[in-house]
N, C-alpha and C positions, 0 to 999 in steps of 0.2 A: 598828324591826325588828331591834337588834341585830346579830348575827353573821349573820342571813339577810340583813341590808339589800341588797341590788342595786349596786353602784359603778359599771358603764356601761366600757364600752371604754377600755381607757385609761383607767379611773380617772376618768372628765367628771364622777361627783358627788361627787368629791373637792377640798378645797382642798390646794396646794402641798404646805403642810406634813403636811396627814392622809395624802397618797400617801406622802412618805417616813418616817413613822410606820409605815403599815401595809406599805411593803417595810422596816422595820427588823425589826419582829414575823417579818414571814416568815421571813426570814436567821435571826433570834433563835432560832425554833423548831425549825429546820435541826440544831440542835446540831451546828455543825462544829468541825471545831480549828481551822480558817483563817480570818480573815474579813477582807472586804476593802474598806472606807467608803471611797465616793467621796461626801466632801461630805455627808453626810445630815441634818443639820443646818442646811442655811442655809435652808429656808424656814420654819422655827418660830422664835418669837419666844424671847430671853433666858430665860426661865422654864421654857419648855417645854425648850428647850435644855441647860439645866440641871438640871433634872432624867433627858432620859434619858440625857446622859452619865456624870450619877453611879449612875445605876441601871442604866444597861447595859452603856456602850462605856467609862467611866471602870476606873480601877485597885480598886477594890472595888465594879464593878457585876456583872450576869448572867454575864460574858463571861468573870471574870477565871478564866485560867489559859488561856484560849486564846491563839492567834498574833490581833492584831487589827494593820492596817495602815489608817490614819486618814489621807484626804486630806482636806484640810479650810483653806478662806478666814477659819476664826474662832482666831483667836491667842488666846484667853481660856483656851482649852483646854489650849493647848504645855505650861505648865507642869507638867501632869498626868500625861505622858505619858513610857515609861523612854528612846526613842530619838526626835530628829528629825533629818529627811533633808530640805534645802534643796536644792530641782532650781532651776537657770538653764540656762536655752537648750538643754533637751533633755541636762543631766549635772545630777551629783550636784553640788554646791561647798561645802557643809558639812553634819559628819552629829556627832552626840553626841549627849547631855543637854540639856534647854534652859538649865543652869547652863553647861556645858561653851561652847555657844554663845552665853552672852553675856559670858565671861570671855574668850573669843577675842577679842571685839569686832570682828569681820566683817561682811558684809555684813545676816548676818540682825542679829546687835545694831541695826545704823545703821538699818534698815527698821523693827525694832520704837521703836525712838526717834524715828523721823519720823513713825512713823503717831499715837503717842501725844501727841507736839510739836502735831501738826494736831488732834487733838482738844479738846487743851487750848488752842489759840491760837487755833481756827477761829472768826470772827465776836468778836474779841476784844472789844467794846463790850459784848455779850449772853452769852457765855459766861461770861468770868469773873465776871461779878455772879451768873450760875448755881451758878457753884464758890463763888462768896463765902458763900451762902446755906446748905451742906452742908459747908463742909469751912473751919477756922480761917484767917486771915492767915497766920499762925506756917507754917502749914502748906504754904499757898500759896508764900509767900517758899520756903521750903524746898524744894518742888518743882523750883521757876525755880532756884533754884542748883544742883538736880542735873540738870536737864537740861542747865546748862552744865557740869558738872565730870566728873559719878560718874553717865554714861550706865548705867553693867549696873548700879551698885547699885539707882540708880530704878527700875527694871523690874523687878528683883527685889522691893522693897519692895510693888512696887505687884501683881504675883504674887501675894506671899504673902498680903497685904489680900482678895487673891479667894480664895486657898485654901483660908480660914479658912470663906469663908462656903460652900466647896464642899465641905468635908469630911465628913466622917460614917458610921456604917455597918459592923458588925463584918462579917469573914467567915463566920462562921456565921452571922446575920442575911443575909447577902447566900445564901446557901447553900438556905437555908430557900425562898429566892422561886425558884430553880431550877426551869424550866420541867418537872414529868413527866408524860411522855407519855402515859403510864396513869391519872393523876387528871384531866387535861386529854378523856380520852377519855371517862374515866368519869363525867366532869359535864356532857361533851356531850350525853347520854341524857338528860340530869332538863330537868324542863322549864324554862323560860327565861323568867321572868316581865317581860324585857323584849319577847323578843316579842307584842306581843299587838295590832299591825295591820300583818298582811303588807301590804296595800293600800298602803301609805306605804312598805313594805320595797321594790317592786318596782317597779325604774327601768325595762327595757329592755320594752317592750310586747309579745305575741304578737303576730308576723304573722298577720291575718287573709287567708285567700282566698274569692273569691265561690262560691256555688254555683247553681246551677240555668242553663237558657240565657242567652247570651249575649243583654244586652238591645239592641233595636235603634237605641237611640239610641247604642252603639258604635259601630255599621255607620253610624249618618247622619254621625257625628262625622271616620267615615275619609274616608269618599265628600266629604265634603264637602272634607275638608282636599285630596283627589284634584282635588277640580273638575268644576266640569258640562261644560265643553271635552273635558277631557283624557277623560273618564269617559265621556261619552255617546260621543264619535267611536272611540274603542279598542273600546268595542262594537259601535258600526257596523261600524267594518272586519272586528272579529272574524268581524261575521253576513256581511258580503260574502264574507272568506274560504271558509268554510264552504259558501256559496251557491256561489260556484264552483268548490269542490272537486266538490261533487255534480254541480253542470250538468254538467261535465266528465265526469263518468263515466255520465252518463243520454245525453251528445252521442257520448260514445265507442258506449254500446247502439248510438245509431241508427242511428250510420255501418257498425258491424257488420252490422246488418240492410238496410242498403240494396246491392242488385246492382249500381245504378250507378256507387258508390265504387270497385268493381272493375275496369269496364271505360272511363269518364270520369273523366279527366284533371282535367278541372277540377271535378267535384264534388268526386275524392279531396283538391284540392288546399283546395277551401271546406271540406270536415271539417278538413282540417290545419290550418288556417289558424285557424277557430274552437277548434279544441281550444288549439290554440299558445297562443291570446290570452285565451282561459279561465285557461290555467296563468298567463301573465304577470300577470294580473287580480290573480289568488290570492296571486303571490308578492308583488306590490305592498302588498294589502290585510292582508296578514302581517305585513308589515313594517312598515305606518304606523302599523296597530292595535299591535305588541310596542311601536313607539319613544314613541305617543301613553301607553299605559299605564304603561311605567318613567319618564316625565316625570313623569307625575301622581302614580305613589308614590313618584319623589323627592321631589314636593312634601310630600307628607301624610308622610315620615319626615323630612323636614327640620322641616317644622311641629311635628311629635312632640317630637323633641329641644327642638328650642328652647322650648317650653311647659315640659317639663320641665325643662330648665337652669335657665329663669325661675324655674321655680315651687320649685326648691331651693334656687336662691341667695336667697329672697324669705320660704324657713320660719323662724319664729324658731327660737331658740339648743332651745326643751324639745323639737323635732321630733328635732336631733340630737343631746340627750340621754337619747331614750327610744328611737331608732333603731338598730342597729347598722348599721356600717357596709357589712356584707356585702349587707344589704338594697336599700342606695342603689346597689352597683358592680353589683347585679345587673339591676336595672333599666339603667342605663347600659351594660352591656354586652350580660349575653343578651336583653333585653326589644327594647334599639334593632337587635340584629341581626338579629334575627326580623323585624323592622318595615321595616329595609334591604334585606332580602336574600332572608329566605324567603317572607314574605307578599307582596310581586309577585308572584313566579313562582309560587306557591301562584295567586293570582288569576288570572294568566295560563294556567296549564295548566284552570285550573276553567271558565273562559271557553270555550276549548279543545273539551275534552270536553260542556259544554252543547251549543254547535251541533253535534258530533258526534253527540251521541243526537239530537238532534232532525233532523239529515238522514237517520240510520238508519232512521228512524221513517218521515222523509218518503217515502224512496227504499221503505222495504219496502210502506207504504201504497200508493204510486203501482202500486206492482210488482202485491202482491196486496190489494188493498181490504181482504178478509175480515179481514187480519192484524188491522186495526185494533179491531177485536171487543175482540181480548184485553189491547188496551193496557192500559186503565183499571184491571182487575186487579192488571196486572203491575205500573204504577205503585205503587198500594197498598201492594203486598208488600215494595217497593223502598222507600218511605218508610219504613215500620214498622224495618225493618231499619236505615237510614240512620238514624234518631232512636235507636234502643235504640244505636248503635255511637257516634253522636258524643255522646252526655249521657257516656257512659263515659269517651271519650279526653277529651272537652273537661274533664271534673274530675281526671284524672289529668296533663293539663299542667298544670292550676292546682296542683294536688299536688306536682309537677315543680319549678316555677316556684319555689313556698314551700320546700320543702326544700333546693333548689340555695342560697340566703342564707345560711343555717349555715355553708356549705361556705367561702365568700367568707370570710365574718365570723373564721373558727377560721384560716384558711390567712395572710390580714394580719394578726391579733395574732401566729402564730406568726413570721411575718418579722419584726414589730417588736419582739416580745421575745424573738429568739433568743439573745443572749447571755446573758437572764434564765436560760431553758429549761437552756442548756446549764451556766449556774453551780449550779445545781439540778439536776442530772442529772435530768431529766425529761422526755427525748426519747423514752422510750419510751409515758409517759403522753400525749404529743401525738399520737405517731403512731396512737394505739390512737383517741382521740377523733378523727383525719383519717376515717381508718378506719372510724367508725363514720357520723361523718355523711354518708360517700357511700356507705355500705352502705345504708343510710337511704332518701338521695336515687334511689339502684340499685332500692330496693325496688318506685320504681313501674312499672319500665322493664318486669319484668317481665308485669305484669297489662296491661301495653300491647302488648306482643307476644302473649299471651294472643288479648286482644279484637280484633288484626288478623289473624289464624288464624280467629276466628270470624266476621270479616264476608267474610274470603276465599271460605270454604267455601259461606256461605250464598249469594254474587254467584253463584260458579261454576254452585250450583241452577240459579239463576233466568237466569242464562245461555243454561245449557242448554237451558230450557224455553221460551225465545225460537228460538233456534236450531230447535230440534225443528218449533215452529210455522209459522214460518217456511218450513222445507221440507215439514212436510205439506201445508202451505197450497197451495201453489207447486207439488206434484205434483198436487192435486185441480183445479186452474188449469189444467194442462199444455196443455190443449185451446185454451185463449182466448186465450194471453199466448205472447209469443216465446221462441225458446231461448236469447238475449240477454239480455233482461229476465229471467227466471227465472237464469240466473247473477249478473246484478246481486244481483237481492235476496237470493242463498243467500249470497252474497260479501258483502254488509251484515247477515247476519244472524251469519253468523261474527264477525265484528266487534264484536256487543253488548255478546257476555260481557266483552269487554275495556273497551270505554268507556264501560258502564256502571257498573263496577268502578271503574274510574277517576276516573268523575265523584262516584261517593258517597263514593269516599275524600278528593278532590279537597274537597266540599265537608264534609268531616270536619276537611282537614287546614286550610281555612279559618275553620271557628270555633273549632278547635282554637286557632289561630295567632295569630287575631283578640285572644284575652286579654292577648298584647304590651299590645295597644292599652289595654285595659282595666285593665291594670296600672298600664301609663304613664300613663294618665288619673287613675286615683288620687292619685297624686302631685297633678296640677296642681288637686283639689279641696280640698288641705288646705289648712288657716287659714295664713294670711300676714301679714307684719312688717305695721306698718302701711306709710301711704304713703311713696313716696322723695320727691316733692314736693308741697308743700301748703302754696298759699295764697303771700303774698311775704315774705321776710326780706330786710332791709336788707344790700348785699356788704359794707359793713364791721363788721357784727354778729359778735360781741360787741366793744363798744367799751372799755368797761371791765372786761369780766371778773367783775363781781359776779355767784355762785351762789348762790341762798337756798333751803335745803330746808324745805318746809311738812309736818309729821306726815307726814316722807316712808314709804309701807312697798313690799316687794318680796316678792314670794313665786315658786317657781320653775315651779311646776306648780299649777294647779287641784287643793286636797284635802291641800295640803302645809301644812307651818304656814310663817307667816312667816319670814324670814331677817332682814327691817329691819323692826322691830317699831314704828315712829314717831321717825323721825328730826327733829328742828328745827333749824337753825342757818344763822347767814349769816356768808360770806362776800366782805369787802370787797375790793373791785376791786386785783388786785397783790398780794394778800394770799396769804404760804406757808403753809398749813397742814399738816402730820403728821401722818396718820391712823396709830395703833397698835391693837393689840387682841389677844388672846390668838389662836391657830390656830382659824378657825370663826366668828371673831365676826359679820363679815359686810361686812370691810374690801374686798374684791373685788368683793364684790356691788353696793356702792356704787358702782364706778367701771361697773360693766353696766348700773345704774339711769341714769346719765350718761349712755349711748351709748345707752341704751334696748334695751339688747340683751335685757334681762329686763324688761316693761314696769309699770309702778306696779302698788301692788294697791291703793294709798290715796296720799291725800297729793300734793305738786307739786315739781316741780325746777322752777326760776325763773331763771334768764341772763340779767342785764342787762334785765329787766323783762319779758322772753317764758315764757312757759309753753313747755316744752321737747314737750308732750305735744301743742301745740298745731301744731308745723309736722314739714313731712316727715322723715323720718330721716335723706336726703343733706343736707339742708341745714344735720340737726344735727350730722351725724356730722363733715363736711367742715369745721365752723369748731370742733372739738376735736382735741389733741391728744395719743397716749398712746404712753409708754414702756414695752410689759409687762415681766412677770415672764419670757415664756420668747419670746428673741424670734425673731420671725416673717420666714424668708429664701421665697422662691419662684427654682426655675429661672431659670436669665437671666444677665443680666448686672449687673454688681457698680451699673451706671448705672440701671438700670433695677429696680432692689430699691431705692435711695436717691430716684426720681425718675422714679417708674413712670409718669406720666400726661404723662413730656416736657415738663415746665412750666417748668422753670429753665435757665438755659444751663450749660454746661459750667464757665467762671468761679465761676458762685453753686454749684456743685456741689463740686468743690475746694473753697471755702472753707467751705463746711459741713463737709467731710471734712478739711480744716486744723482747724476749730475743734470736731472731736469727736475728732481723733488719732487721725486714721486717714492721715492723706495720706502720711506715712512709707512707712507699708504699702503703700499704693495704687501710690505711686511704683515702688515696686520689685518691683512686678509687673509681668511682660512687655508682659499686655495691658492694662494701668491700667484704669480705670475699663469696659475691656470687658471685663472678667476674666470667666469664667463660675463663677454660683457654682452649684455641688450642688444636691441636693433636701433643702429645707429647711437650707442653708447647713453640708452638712456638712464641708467642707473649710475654713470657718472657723473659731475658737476662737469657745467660747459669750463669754467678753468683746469681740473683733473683731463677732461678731453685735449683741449690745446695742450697741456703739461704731455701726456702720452705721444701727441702727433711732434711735440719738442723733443723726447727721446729717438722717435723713430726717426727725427731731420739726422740727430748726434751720432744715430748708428751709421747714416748713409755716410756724413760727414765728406759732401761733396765741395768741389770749387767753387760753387756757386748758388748762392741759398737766397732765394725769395721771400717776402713776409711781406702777406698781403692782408694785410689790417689784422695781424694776428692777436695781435688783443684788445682788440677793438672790444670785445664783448665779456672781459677778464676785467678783475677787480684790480685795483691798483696795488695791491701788495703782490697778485699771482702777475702782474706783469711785470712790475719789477723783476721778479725772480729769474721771469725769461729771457731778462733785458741783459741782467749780471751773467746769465749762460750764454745767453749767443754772445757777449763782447769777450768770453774767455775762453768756449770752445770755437770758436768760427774768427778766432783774430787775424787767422791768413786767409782768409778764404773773403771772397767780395760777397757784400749781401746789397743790396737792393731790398730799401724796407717804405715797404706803402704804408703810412700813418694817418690818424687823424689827433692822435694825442702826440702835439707835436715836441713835446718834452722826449719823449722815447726818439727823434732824431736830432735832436739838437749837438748831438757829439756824435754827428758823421762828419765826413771829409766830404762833402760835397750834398746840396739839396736840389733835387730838381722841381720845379714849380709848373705844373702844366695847367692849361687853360683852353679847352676847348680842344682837346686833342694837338697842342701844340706847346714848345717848350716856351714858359713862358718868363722863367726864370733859372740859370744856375749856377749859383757859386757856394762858396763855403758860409754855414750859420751865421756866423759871424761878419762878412759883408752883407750877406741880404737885411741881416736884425739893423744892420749900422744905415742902413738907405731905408728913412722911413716913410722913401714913396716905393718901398718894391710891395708888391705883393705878400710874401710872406711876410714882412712886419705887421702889416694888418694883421694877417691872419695869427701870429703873436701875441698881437697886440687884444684881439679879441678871445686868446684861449688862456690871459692873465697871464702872458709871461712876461712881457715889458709892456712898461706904461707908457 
């Protein structure tokens, strides 16, 4: 799809490093004179790295001659750069040259000497046979005596060794690549012979809505979630109600027309008496029928919700990356309130008005028979009208419905990328797209107000012409029927225009309403994970940890191409492997094929001699364990993001949090381990976060632990620290560690090297660094680990 391709909310069909690629491009194209890198670099591998600092953010890349301010976890770079500024504890504590600052010999010297000490010394049995393999004795010795003597000159030395291979590049060559915005425009125009399958360009799906009426297996679907108790007796009572509002005023006629109520005491007193207990009847049966009715559609909105909660938390990963998000809060919000709040009393006033017209009917029939002639007509006239008016509004909620999702969807990207928005000065372009898609959504409101104007006017007719009837009838009567009766029925026939208005709108505004339902029911038809239990897995599975992948492949979407185009390889129980691979290869994808989160498209994952495809997902999920890339806080408390499910005691919690270093921290918080964290842990440091999601791996303490670029976006001292915790709490257990800082796997037992969804290299560190046509020597080669 090229530059049309689709990327999804937040970037979802993007990997780490392509997002901050394609926000460097952005910035890039900005042509600002300021620019301001937080970090943009640590999810792309050495290579990639490497190159766009020399071609972009570097001292003869695109940028040069602008102000550029570079924060940045990768030291490889310092030397490159005319100022650096060393923040401790919220100040400055050295600022110069990276020359200046290592002839101080200050804090940052001794941290660039330790970090380098630890890489050369880490796993000393397997590393230095690594170095022995690339780099002379002579050399080595040499090394080790300046790490003990001539700390800045080593670092310089070893600087300059990367310089050389970083260098390159005139200014005028650099000039020439100069983004202009006029040739950039004007090749936008010519056509684009990469595109040439939108189908595969286009991530986010159109919302579809239903048309035509609403089908009646909604209505069975509601009623029934309502209950035949609740459902059948709320109607009874309604029709008692109804029934004794009427007696009541046909018992009032009589007493009016009786002489005796006048001048006996106790008749007047039996009218009174019977009316009294007609009304008490009435208020009763109002009452049992309103309380039996909101029981039942609390049931059928509770039912609702929960179907749907299920049925989202249960879609796989492609539902929510071809969804926006506005779609899913709009169901959740205006779909369940409708379902909560208006469609009761929608049903209850419709209930209402049904025995209302049908005691009008009753009372005018009773009053003048003849009325009854004209019913059948009138009905007619009143459907015909009732159908033209609800096909109208019923498609214009669902129009309503579909349009208000845009509104969701634009309004949370704008909270989540408002700092974006506002470093881009491009508040006014948000506000103008707010603007439109409620002007949009606005658009239907109008043709709705429209069409209740035109079923008003047409009730009012046919109102009238009940009314009319009604008293000609009643005067041609005059002779046979009381002057009692004859005011009843002019008094019910007043009344029509109203509640028969009422009852068409009433049942307008119920299939109108009903598409809540219909909506929400959508959801719970769509395809789902597989099962969470299935079948029995032994509790202490995986015993050893042995993973074997068979021609594993993954694809994301039906019609996509492959991402793991036949993977084979095993892995021996306890055994570390390193997965690397250029940005895109498909090193992520792999740990979703693991958890199943994206499900095979060919091929077997095998644990410890189980087909993984074979049992439920809780059972595979629950005995794996994974350290992401970006990690994951929810509301709460600092105890319960470490230890959500209450499983461990307080003791084993501490010491998870002792041995992932954090307890320092913890300690010295007011409310220790009840500390409340933020939404999405934003009151802690992104390394404090990964540090927390490291404790909660130590408490699972499973066979099998994943680490998917988990410090990818952590300072080199906090990954350190996580690097000396997983190699002493997880020493029996296999891990699989996706890196892009390829020092943190240089002392595995094995790297695997993939490229394009395929293996493209794997053996142990030390053979692939010794073969300096593989793959990973380059990629070494360029992250300044051998020369």
């Amino acid at each position: 799809g090229g530059d049309s391709t689709e990327i999804g909310e937040k970037g979802i069909n993007l990997s780490g490093g392509q997002k901050q690629r394609v926000a460097l491009a952005r910035a890039v194209y900005a042509d600002a004179e300021v620019y301001l890198f937080d970090d943009p670099l640590s999810a792309v591998d050495a290579h990639v790295g490497k190159h766009i600092f020399e071609k972009v953010i570097g001292p003869s890349g695109m940028l040069v001659g602008k102000s550029r301010l570079l924060v940045t976890h990768g030291i490889s770079y310092l030397p490159f750069v005319e100022n650096i500024f060393v923040v401790k504890d919220g100040e400055i504590s050295e600022s110069g040259s990276y020359q200046q600052l290592l002839d101080q010999k200050g804090a940052f010297a001794e941290f660039l000497t330790q970090h380098i000490q630890e890489l050369d010394e880490a796993d000393e049995d397997e590393l230095i046979q690594t170095f022995n393999l690339t780099i002379s004795s002579p050399e080595i010795k040499l090394i080790q005596e300046t790490l003990k003597d001539e700390t800045a000159q080593r670092i310089v030395e070893r600087s300059l060794s990367v310089r050389s291979g970083r260098s390159g590049g005139s200014n005028s060559s650099i000039r020439k690549k100069r983004i202009s915005r006029q040739e950039s425009k004007a090749s936008a125009k010519k056509e684009d012979p990469i595109i040439q399958n939108l189908d595969k360009a286009t991530l986010i799906e159109k919302e579809e809505s239903a048309t035509g009426a609403v089908t009646w297996a909604v209505y069975k679907k509601y009623v029934t979630a309502i209950g035949f108790q609740f459902g059948f007796w709320s109607v009874v009572f309604s029709a008692i109600n109804q029934g004794s509002g009427i007696y009541s005023s046909m018992w009032l006629t009589d007493w009016s027309e009786d002489p005796e109520a006048i001048t006996d005491t106790s008749v007047r007193d039996m009218y009174l008496g019977v009316y009294g207990a007609l009304g008490g009847v009435q208020s009763i049966a109002l009452f049992i029928g309103s309380v039996l009715l909101a029981l039942g559609c609390l049931k059928a909105a509770e039912e609702s919700h929960n179907k749907l909660l299920e049925s989202s938390m249960r879609m796989p990963m492609s539902f929510f990356d071809t969804t926006p998000l506005g779609r899913i809060i709009n169901r959740f919000s205006k779909d369940v309130d409708v379902v909560d709040n208006i469609l009761p009393a929608t049903i209850r006033a419709w209930l209402l008005m049904l025995f209302s017209v049908i005691g009008v009917f009753v009372v005018i029939g009773i009053s003048t028979p003849i009325f009854l002639a004209i019913v059948p007509p009138l009905m007619i006239i009143y459907y015909f009208v009732q159908r033209f008016y609800i096909e109208t509004s019923r498609q214009l909620k669902r129009l309503e419905s579909v349009t208000r999702s845009p509104i969701y969807s634009h309004f949370g990207e704008s909270i989540g990328g408002q700092s974006t928005i506002r470093a881009y000065a491009q508040q006014e372009r948000f506000i103008r797209e707010s603007e439109h898609r409620v002007d949009y959504n606005q658009l239907v409101t109008y043709p709705t107000i429209l069409a209740n104007r035109w079923l008003g006017v047409r009730l009012e007719i046919i109102g009238s012409l009940v009314i009319l009837f009604a008293a000609l009838f009643a005067i041609l009567a005059r002779d046979t029927i009381g002057q009692a009766t004859v005011g009843l029925s002019i008094s019910y026939a007043l009344q029509i225009s109203n509640v028969l208005s009422f009852l068409v709108r009433m049942t307008a505004e119920v299939e109108t309403n009903i598409v809540a339902i219909e909506r929400l029911e959508e959801y719970t038809v769509l395809p789902r994970e597989a099962e969470w239990q299935k079948g029995t897995v032994d509790k202490a599975w995986p015993v050893e940890g042995k993973v074997e992948f068979k021609d594993y492949q993954i694809r994301y979407r039906e019609g996509l191409d492959l991402v793991i185009r036949g993977i084979s390889l095993n892995v021996r129980g306890g055994e570390k492997i390193g997965i690397v691979g250029r940005t895109g290869a498909g090193k992520s994808s792999l740990t979703l094929g693991l958890f199943r989160i994206v499900e095979a498209a060919g091929g077997q994952i095998i644990i410890d001699g189980l087909d993984i495809s074979k049992m439920g997902l809780h059972q595979l999920r629950s005995r794996l364990t994974i350290i992401p890339q970006d990690p994951v806080l929810f509301s709460g408390t600092l105890r319960a993001n470490v230890d959500p499910f209450k499983s461990y005691s307080d003791d084993q919690v501490w010491k998870a949090l002792e041995l992932s270093h954090l307890k320092t921290f913890v300690k010295g918080l007011t409310a220790g381990l009840d500390h409340e964290i933020a939404e999405n842990g934003e009151n802690l440091s992104v390394g404090q976060r990964q540090l927390v999601c490291l404790a909660r791996a130590i408490l699972r303490k499973t066979k099998v632990l994943i680490l998917d670029e988990a410090t990818a976006a952590v300072d080199l001292e906090t990954d350190d620290l996580i690097q000396k915790t997983i190699r002493t709490e997880f020493a029996d257990c296999t891990i699989l560690t996706i890196a892009h800082r390829l020092n943190t796997i240089l002392d595995s037992d094995r790297v695997l090297v993939l490229d394009k969804g395929l293996v493209a290299e794997c053996d142990s560190p030390q053979n692939l660094l010794a073969n300096r046509d593989s793959i990973f020597h380059s990629m070494a080669k360029n992250a300044g680990i051998v020369s």
